[in-house]
KELUM-452508 format. One record per residue (C-alpha): x, y, z. Coordinates in nm, 3 decimals, decimal comma, always signed. Example, Ala and Ser with C-alpha at 12.3 -4.5 7.8 and 13.67 -1.06 7.14 Angstrom:
2
pt xx->+1,230; yy->-0,450; zz->+0,780
pt xx->+1,367; yy->-0,106; zz->+0,714
! end
This chain:
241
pt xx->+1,368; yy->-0,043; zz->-1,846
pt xx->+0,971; yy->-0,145; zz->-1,765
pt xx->+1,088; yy->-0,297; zz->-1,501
pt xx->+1,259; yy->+0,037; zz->-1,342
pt xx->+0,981; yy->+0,250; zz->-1,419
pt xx->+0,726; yy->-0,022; zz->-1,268
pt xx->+0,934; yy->-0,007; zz->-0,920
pt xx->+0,962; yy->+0,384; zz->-0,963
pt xx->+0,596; yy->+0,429; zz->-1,029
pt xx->+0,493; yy->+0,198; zz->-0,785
pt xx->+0,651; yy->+0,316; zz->-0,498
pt xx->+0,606; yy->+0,660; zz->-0,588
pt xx->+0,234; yy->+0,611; zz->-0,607
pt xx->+0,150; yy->+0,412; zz->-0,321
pt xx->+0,399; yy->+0,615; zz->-0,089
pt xx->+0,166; yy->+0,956; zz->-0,193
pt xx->-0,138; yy->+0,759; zz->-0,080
pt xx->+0,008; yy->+0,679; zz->+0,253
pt xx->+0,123; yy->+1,050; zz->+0,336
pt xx->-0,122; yy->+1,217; zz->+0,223
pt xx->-0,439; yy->+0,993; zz->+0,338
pt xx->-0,295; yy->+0,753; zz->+0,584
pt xx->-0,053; yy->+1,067; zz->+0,746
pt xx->-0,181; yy->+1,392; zz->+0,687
pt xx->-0,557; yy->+1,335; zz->+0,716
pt xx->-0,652; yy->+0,998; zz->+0,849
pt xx->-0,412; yy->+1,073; zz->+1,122
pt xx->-0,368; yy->+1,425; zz->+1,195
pt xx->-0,670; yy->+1,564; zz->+1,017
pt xx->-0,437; yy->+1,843; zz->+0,840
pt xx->-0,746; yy->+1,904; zz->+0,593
pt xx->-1,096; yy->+1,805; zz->+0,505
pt xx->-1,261; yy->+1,616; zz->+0,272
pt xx->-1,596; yy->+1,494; zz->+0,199
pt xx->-1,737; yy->+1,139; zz->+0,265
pt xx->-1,710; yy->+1,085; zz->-0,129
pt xx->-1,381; yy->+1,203; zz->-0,166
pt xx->-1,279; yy->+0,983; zz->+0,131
pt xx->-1,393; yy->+0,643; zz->-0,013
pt xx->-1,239; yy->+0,781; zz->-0,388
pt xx->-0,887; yy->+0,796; zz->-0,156
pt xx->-0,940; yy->+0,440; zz->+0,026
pt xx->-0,992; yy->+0,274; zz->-0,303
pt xx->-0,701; yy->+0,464; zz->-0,466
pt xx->-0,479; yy->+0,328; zz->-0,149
pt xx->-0,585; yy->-0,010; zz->-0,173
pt xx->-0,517; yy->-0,012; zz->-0,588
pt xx->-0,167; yy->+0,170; zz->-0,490
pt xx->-0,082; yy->-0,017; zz->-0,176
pt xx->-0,197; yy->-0,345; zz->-0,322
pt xx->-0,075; yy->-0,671; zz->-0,124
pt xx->+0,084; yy->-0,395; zz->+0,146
pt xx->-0,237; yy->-0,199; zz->+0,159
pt xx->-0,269; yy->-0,068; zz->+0,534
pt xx->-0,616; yy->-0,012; zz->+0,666
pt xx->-0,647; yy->+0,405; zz->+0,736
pt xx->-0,810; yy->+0,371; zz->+1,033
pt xx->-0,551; yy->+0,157; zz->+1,194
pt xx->-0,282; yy->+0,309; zz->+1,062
pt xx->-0,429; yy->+0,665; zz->+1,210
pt xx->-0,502; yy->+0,533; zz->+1,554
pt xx->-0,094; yy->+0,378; zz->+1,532
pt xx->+0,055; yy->+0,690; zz->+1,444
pt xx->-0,141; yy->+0,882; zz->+1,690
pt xx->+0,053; yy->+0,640; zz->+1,926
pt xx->+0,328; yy->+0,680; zz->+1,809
pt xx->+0,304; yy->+1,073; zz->+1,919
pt xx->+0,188; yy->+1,078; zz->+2,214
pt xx->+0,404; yy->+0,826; zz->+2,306
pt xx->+0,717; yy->+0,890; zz->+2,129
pt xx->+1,058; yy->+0,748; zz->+2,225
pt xx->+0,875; yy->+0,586; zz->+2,525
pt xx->+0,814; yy->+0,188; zz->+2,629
pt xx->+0,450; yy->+0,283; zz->+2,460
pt xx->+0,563; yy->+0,394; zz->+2,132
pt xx->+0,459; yy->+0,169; zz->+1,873
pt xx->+0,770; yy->+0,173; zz->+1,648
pt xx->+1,079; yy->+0,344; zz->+1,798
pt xx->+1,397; yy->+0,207; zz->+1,724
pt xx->+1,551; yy->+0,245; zz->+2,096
pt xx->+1,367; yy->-0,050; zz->+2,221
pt xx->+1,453; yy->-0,308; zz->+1,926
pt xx->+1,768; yy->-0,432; zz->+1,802
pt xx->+1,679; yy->-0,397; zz->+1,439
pt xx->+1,463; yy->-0,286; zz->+1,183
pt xx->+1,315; yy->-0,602; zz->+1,136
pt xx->+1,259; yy->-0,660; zz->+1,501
pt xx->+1,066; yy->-0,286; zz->+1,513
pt xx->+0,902; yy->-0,404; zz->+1,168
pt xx->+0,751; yy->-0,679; zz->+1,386
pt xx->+0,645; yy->-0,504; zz->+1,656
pt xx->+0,470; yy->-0,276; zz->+1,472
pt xx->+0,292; yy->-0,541; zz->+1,277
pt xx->+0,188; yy->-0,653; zz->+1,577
pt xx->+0,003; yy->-0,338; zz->+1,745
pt xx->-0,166; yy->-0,254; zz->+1,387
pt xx->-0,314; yy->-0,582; zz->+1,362
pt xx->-0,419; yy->-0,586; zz->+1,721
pt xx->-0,579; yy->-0,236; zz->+1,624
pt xx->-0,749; yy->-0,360; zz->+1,295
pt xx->-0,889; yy->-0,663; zz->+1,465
pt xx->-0,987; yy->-0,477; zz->+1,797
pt xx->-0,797; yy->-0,695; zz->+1,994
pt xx->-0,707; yy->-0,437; zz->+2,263
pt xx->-0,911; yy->-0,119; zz->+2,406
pt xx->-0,810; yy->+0,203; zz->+2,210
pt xx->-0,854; yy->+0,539; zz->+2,419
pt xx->-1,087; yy->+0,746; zz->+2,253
pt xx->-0,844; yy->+1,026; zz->+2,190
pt xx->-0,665; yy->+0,835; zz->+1,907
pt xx->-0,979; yy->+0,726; zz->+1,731
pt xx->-1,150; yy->+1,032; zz->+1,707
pt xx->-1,218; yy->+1,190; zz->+1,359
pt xx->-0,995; yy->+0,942; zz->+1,213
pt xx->-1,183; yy->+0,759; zz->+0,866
pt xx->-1,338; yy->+0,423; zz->+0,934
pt xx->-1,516; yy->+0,231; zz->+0,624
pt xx->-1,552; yy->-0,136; zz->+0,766
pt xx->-1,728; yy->-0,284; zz->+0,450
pt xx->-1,448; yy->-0,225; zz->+0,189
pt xx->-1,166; yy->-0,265; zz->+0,497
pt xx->-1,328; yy->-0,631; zz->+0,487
pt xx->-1,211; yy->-0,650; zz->+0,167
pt xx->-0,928; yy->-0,490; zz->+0,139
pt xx->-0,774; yy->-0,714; zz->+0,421
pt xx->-0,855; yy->-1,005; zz->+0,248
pt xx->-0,532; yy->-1,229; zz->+0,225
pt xx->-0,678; yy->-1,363; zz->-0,075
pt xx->-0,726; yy->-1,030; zz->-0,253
pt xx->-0,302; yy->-0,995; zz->-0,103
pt xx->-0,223; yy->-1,299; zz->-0,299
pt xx->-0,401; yy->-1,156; zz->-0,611
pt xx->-0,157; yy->-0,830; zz->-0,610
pt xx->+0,137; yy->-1,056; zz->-0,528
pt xx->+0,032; yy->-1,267; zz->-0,845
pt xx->+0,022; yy->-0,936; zz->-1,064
pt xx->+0,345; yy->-0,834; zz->-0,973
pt xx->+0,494; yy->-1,156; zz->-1,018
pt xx->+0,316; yy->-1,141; zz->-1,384
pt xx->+0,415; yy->-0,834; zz->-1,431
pt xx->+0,822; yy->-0,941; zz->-1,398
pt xx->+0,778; yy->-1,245; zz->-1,607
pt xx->+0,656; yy->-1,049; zz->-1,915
pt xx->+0,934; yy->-0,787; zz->-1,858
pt xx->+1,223; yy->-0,885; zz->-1,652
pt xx->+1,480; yy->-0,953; zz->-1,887
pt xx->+1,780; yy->-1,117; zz->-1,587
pt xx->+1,727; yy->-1,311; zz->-1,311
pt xx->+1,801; yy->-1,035; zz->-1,069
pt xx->+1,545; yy->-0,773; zz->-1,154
pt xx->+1,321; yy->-1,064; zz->-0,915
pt xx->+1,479; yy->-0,947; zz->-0,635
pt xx->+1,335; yy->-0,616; zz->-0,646
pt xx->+0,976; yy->-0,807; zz->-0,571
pt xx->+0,972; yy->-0,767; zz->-0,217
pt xx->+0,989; yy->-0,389; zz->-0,264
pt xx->+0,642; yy->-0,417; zz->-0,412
pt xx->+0,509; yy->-0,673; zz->-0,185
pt xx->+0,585; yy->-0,493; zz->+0,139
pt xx->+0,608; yy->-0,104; zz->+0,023
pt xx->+0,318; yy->+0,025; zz->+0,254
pt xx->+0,495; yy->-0,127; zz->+0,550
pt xx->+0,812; yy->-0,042; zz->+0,414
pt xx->+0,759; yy->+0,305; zz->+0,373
pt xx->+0,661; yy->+0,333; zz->+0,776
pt xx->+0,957; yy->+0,158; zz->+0,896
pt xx->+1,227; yy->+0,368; zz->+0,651
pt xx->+1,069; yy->+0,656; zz->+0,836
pt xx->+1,034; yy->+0,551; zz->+1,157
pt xx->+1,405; yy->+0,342; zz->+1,145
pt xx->+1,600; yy->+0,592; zz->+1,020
pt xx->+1,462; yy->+0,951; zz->+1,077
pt xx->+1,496; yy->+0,842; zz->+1,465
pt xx->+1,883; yy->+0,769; zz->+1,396
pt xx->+2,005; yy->+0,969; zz->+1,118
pt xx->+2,011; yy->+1,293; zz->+0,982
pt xx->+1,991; yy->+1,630; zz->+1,170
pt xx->+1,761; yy->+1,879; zz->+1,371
pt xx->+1,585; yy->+2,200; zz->+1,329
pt xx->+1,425; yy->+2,159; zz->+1,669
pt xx->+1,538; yy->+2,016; zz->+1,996
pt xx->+1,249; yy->+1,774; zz->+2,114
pt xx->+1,221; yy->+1,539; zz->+2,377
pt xx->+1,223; yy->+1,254; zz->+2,093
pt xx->+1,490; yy->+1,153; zz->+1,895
pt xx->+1,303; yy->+1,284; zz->+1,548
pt xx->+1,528; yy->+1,375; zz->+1,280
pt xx->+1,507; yy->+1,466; zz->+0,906
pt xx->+1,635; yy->+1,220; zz->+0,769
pt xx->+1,727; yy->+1,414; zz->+0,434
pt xx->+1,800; yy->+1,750; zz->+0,345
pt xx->+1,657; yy->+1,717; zz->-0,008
pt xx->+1,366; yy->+1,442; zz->+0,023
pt xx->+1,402; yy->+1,278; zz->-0,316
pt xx->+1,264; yy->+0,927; zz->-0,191
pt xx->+1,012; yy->+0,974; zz->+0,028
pt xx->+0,819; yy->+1,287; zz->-0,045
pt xx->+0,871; yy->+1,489; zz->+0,238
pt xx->+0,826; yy->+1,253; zz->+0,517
pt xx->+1,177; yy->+1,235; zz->+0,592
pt xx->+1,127; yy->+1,602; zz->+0,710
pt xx->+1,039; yy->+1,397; zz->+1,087
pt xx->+1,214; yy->+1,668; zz->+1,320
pt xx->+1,011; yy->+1,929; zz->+1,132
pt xx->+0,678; yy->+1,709; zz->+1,140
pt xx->+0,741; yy->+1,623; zz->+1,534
pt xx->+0,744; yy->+2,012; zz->+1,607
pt xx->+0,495; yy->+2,103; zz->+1,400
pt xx->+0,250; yy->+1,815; zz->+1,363
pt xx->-0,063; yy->+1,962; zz->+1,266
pt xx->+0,141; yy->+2,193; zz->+0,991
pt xx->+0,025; yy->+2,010; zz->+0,603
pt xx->+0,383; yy->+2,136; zz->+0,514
pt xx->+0,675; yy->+1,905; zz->+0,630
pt xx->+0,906; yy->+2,099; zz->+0,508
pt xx->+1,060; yy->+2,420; zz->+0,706
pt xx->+1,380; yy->+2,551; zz->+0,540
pt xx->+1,427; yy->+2,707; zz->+0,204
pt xx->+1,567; yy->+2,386; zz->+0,065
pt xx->+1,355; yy->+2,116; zz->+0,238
pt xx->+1,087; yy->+2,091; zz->-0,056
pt xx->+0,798; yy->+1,909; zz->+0,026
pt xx->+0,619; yy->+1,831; zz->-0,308
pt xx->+0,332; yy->+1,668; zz->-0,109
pt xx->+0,210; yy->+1,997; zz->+0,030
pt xx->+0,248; yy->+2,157; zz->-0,327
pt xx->-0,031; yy->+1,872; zz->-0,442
pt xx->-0,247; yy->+1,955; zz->-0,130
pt xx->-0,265; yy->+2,317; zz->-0,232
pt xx->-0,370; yy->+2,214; zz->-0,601
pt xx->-0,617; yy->+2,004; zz->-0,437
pt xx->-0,752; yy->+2,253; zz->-0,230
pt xx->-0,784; yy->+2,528; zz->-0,509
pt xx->-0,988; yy->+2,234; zz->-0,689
pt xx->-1,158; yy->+2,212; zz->-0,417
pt xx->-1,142; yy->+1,813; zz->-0,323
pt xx->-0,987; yy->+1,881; zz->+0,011
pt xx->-1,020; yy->+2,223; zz->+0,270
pt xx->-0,730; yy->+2,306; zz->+0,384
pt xx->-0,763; yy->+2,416; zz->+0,755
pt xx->-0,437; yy->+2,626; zz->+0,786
! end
Protein backbone atom coordinates (compact mmCIF):
# COMPACT_ATOMS: atom_id res chain seq x y z
CA UNK A 1 0.00 0.00 0.00
CA UNK A 2 3.04 2.78 0.71
CA UNK A 3 4.27 1.83 -2.15
CA UNK A 4 0.95 2.81 -4.30
CA UNK A 5 0.42 5.92 -2.60
CA UNK A 6 4.30 6.86 -3.03
CA UNK A 7 3.87 6.36 -7.02
CA UNK A 8 0.37 8.17 -6.79
CA UNK A 9 1.70 11.07 -4.84
CA UNK A 10 4.68 11.33 -6.69
CA UNK A 11 3.50 11.61 -9.96
CA UNK A 12 0.65 13.58 -9.01
CA UNK A 13 2.91 16.16 -7.46
CA UNK A 14 5.60 16.57 -9.78
CA UNK A 15 3.14 16.44 -12.88
CA UNK A 16 1.25 19.82 -11.11
CA UNK A 17 4.68 21.45 -11.02
CA UNK A 18 5.31 20.87 -14.65
CA UNK A 19 1.81 22.25 -15.89
CA UNK A 20 1.41 24.75 -13.96
CA UNK A 21 5.14 26.33 -13.83
CA UNK A 22 6.93 24.63 -16.62
CA UNK A 23 3.43 24.95 -19.06
CA UNK A 24 1.24 27.56 -18.08
CA UNK A 25 3.68 30.26 -16.97
CA UNK A 26 7.26 29.55 -17.81
CA UNK A 27 6.00 28.91 -21.24
CA UNK A 28 2.99 30.72 -22.13
CA UNK A 29 2.98 33.30 -19.39
CA UNK A 30 -0.91 32.49 -18.63
CA UNK A 31 -0.38 34.49 -15.21
CA UNK A 32 2.03 36.41 -13.10
CA UNK A 33 3.95 35.97 -10.30
CA UNK A 34 6.52 37.70 -8.37
CA UNK A 35 10.34 37.04 -8.41
CA UNK A 36 9.81 35.36 -4.84
CA UNK A 37 7.08 33.33 -5.72
CA UNK A 38 9.03 32.21 -8.83
CA UNK A 39 12.15 30.80 -7.03
CA UNK A 40 9.42 29.24 -4.12
CA UNK A 41 8.00 27.27 -7.57
CA UNK A 42 11.63 26.27 -9.01
CA UNK A 43 12.58 24.79 -5.74
CA UNK A 44 9.18 23.07 -5.32
CA UNK A 45 9.86 21.54 -9.06
CA UNK A 46 13.17 20.44 -8.41
CA UNK A 47 11.96 18.65 -4.79
CA UNK A 48 8.87 17.22 -7.02
CA UNK A 49 10.67 16.46 -10.22
CA UNK A 50 13.69 15.12 -8.40
CA UNK A 51 16.21 12.97 -10.64
CA UNK A 52 13.67 14.06 -13.77
CA UNK A 53 13.69 17.68 -12.74
CA UNK A 54 13.56 19.77 -16.13
CA UNK A 55 15.13 23.17 -16.09
CA UNK A 56 11.95 25.92 -16.69
CA UNK A 57 13.69 27.89 -18.85
CA UNK A 58 14.51 25.18 -21.27
CA UNK A 59 11.60 23.52 -21.05
CA UNK A 60 9.68 27.07 -21.93
CA UNK A 61 11.89 27.94 -24.85
CA UNK A 62 11.07 23.84 -26.12
CA UNK A 63 7.51 24.12 -25.89
CA UNK A 64 7.43 27.45 -27.49
CA UNK A 65 8.97 25.31 -30.37
CA UNK A 66 6.99 23.03 -30.29
CA UNK A 67 4.07 25.70 -31.28
CA UNK A 68 5.23 27.52 -33.60
CA UNK A 69 6.44 24.73 -35.21
CA UNK A 70 3.95 22.11 -34.72
CA UNK A 71 3.61 18.95 -36.85
CA UNK A 72 6.53 20.40 -38.94
CA UNK A 73 10.38 18.99 -39.63
CA UNK A 74 11.08 21.84 -36.73
CA UNK A 75 8.88 20.60 -34.11
CA UNK A 76 10.73 19.39 -31.29
CA UNK A 77 8.65 16.32 -30.34
CA UNK A 78 5.98 15.29 -32.89
CA UNK A 79 5.35 11.84 -33.35
CA UNK A 80 5.05 11.96 -37.38
CA UNK A 81 8.71 12.15 -37.83
CA UNK A 82 9.80 9.17 -35.36
CA UNK A 83 8.98 5.67 -35.35
CA UNK A 84 8.37 5.46 -31.65
CA UNK A 85 7.99 6.99 -28.49
CA UNK A 86 11.28 6.28 -27.46
CA UNK A 87 12.83 7.49 -30.64
CA UNK A 88 10.70 11.08 -30.10
CA UNK A 89 11.78 10.68 -26.28
CA UNK A 90 15.31 11.01 -27.71
CA UNK A 91 14.95 13.60 -29.86
CA UNK A 92 13.54 15.67 -27.54
CA UNK A 93 16.25 15.02 -25.03
CA UNK A 94 18.35 16.12 -27.43
CA UNK A 95 17.02 19.79 -28.36
CA UNK A 96 16.41 20.50 -24.42
CA UNK A 97 19.84 19.78 -23.60
CA UNK A 98 21.17 21.65 -26.55
CA UNK A 99 18.85 24.53 -25.11
CA UNK A 100 20.05 24.19 -21.40
CA UNK A 101 23.65 24.12 -22.43
CA UNK A 102 23.29 26.90 -25.19
CA UNK A 103 24.57 24.82 -27.68
CA UNK A 104 22.53 26.34 -30.56
CA UNK A 105 21.22 30.10 -31.19
CA UNK A 106 17.59 30.49 -29.78
CA UNK A 107 15.45 33.31 -31.61
CA UNK A 108 14.55 35.76 -29.23
CA UNK A 109 10.85 35.22 -29.58
CA UNK A 110 10.93 31.93 -27.58
CA UNK A 111 13.06 33.25 -24.78
CA UNK A 112 11.32 36.19 -23.97
CA UNK A 113 9.61 36.55 -20.51
CA UNK A 114 10.24 33.01 -19.93
CA UNK A 115 11.98 32.44 -15.99
CA UNK A 116 15.72 32.00 -16.00
CA UNK A 117 17.57 31.41 -12.44
CA UNK A 118 21.11 30.10 -13.57
CA UNK A 119 22.58 29.72 -9.97
CA UNK A 120 20.11 27.08 -8.58
CA UNK A 121 19.67 25.58 -12.47
CA UNK A 122 23.53 24.80 -11.73
CA UNK A 123 22.41 22.82 -9.18
CA UNK A 124 19.58 21.41 -9.98
CA UNK A 125 21.27 19.82 -13.14
CA UNK A 126 23.75 18.34 -11.19
CA UNK A 127 23.94 14.52 -12.13
CA UNK A 128 25.16 14.02 -8.78
CA UNK A 129 22.24 15.69 -7.00
CA UNK A 130 20.11 13.03 -9.96
CA UNK A 131 21.84 10.16 -8.38
CA UNK A 132 20.89 11.39 -4.84
CA UNK A 133 16.93 11.28 -5.79
CA UNK A 134 17.50 8.00 -7.60
CA UNK A 135 19.12 6.71 -4.24
CA UNK A 136 15.94 7.95 -2.21
CA UNK A 137 13.65 6.26 -4.25
CA UNK A 138 15.49 3.20 -4.34
CA UNK A 139 15.48 3.57 -0.28
CA UNK A 140 12.32 4.34 -0.25
CA UNK A 141 11.22 0.68 -2.04
CA UNK A 142 13.54 -1.28 0.11
CA UNK A 143 11.87 -0.17 3.40
CA UNK A 144 8.39 -0.73 1.81
CA UNK A 145 8.18 -2.90 -1.15
CA UNK A 146 6.95 -5.99 0.10
CA UNK A 147 7.44 -8.33 -3.77
CA UNK A 148 9.91 -8.16 -6.12
CA UNK A 149 7.75 -6.49 -8.68
CA UNK A 150 6.67 -3.31 -6.98
CA UNK A 151 10.75 -2.45 -8.34
CA UNK A 152 9.57 -2.20 -11.54
CA UNK A 153 7.51 0.71 -10.96
CA UNK A 154 11.08 2.69 -10.31
CA UNK A 155 11.52 4.00 -13.60
CA UNK A 156 8.17 5.80 -13.27
CA UNK A 157 9.85 7.91 -10.63
CA UNK A 158 13.15 8.22 -12.21
CA UNK A 159 11.94 9.58 -15.53
CA UNK A 160 8.33 11.20 -14.59
CA UNK A 161 9.22 14.86 -15.69
CA UNK A 162 10.22 13.53 -19.08
CA UNK A 163 7.61 11.11 -18.98
CA UNK A 164 4.89 13.31 -18.46
CA UNK A 165 6.01 15.43 -21.85
CA UNK A 166 6.23 12.52 -24.03
CA UNK A 167 2.58 10.84 -22.77
CA UNK A 168 1.37 14.21 -23.95
CA UNK A 169 3.11 14.87 -26.79
CA UNK A 170 2.95 10.78 -28.02
CA UNK A 171 -0.38 10.26 -27.61
CA UNK A 172 -2.57 13.48 -27.68
CA UNK A 173 -1.01 13.78 -31.40
CA UNK A 174 -2.50 10.15 -32.16
CA UNK A 175 -5.38 9.47 -30.06
CA UNK A 176 -8.41 10.79 -28.86
CA UNK A 177 -10.72 13.35 -30.58
CA UNK A 178 -11.21 17.13 -31.64
CA UNK A 179 -13.09 20.13 -30.65
CA UNK A 180 -11.22 22.17 -33.22
CA UNK A 181 -9.90 21.49 -36.66
CA UNK A 182 -6.17 22.77 -36.66
CA UNK A 183 -3.50 22.49 -38.97
CA UNK A 184 -1.73 20.06 -36.30
CA UNK A 185 -2.66 16.82 -35.42
CA UNK A 186 -3.54 17.96 -31.52
CA UNK A 187 -6.01 15.90 -29.87
CA UNK A 188 -7.47 15.44 -26.33
CA UNK A 189 -6.36 12.68 -25.49
CA UNK A 190 -9.15 12.03 -22.74
CA UNK A 191 -12.51 13.04 -22.22
CA UNK A 192 -12.26 12.92 -18.42
CA UNK A 193 -8.43 13.77 -17.60
CA UNK A 194 -7.96 11.58 -14.55
CA UNK A 195 -4.06 11.10 -15.15
CA UNK A 196 -2.72 13.98 -16.27
CA UNK A 197 -4.51 16.99 -14.93
CA UNK A 198 -5.85 18.53 -17.78
CA UNK A 199 -3.07 18.42 -20.18
CA UNK A 200 -4.53 15.81 -22.16
CA UNK A 201 -7.09 18.57 -23.13
CA UNK A 202 -4.13 19.25 -26.29
CA UNK A 203 -6.79 20.08 -29.14
CA UNK A 204 -8.34 22.54 -26.68
CA UNK A 205 -4.80 23.94 -25.50
CA UNK A 206 -3.56 24.16 -29.38
CA UNK A 207 -6.67 26.49 -30.13
CA UNK A 208 -6.61 28.32 -27.30
CA UNK A 209 -3.04 28.53 -26.02
CA UNK A 210 -2.89 31.49 -23.99
CA UNK A 211 -6.44 30.35 -22.21
CA UNK A 212 -5.15 29.09 -18.15
CA UNK A 213 -8.20 26.72 -18.65
CA UNK A 214 -7.51 23.52 -20.77
CA UNK A 215 -10.56 22.42 -20.51
CA UNK A 216 -13.60 23.57 -22.97
CA UNK A 217 -16.67 21.29 -22.61
CA UNK A 218 -18.92 20.78 -19.68
CA UNK A 219 -17.25 17.51 -18.86
CA UNK A 220 -13.54 18.20 -19.65
CA UNK A 221 -12.60 19.27 -15.93
CA UNK A 222 -9.45 20.78 -15.60
CA UNK A 223 -8.60 20.74 -11.83
CA UNK A 224 -5.36 22.69 -12.61
CA UNK A 225 -7.20 25.86 -13.50
CA UNK A 226 -9.49 25.37 -10.34
CA UNK A 227 -5.93 25.64 -8.20
CA UNK A 228 -4.87 28.72 -10.32
CA UNK A 229 -8.02 30.54 -9.36
CA UNK A 230 -7.41 29.69 -5.53
CA UNK A 231 -4.06 30.95 -6.11
CA UNK A 232 -5.02 33.99 -7.58
CA UNK A 233 -7.74 34.92 -4.91
CA UNK A 234 -4.63 34.36 -2.45
CA UNK A 235 -3.02 36.37 -4.35
CA UNK A 236 0.44 34.34 -5.22
CA UNK A 237 -0.21 34.50 -8.91
CA UNK A 238 -2.35 37.42 -11.25
CA UNK A 239 -4.26 35.95 -13.38
CA UNK A 240 -4.23 37.92 -16.73
CA UNK A 241 -7.57 36.62 -18.24
Amino acid sequence: MEILIFIIIHWYVSLFCQTFFHHRYSAHKMFDMSKAWEKVFFILSFITQGSSYLSPYAYGILHRMHHAFADTEKDPHSPKYDKNLFAMMWRTKVTYNNILHERVEIEERFKKGVPQWVSFEKIANNWGLRFFWAACYITFYIFFASEWWMYLFLPIHFVSGPLHGAIINWCAHKYGYVNFKLSDTSKNFLPFDFLMLGESYHNNHHKHSTSPNFGFRWFELDPVYLIIRLFNKLKIIQLKV
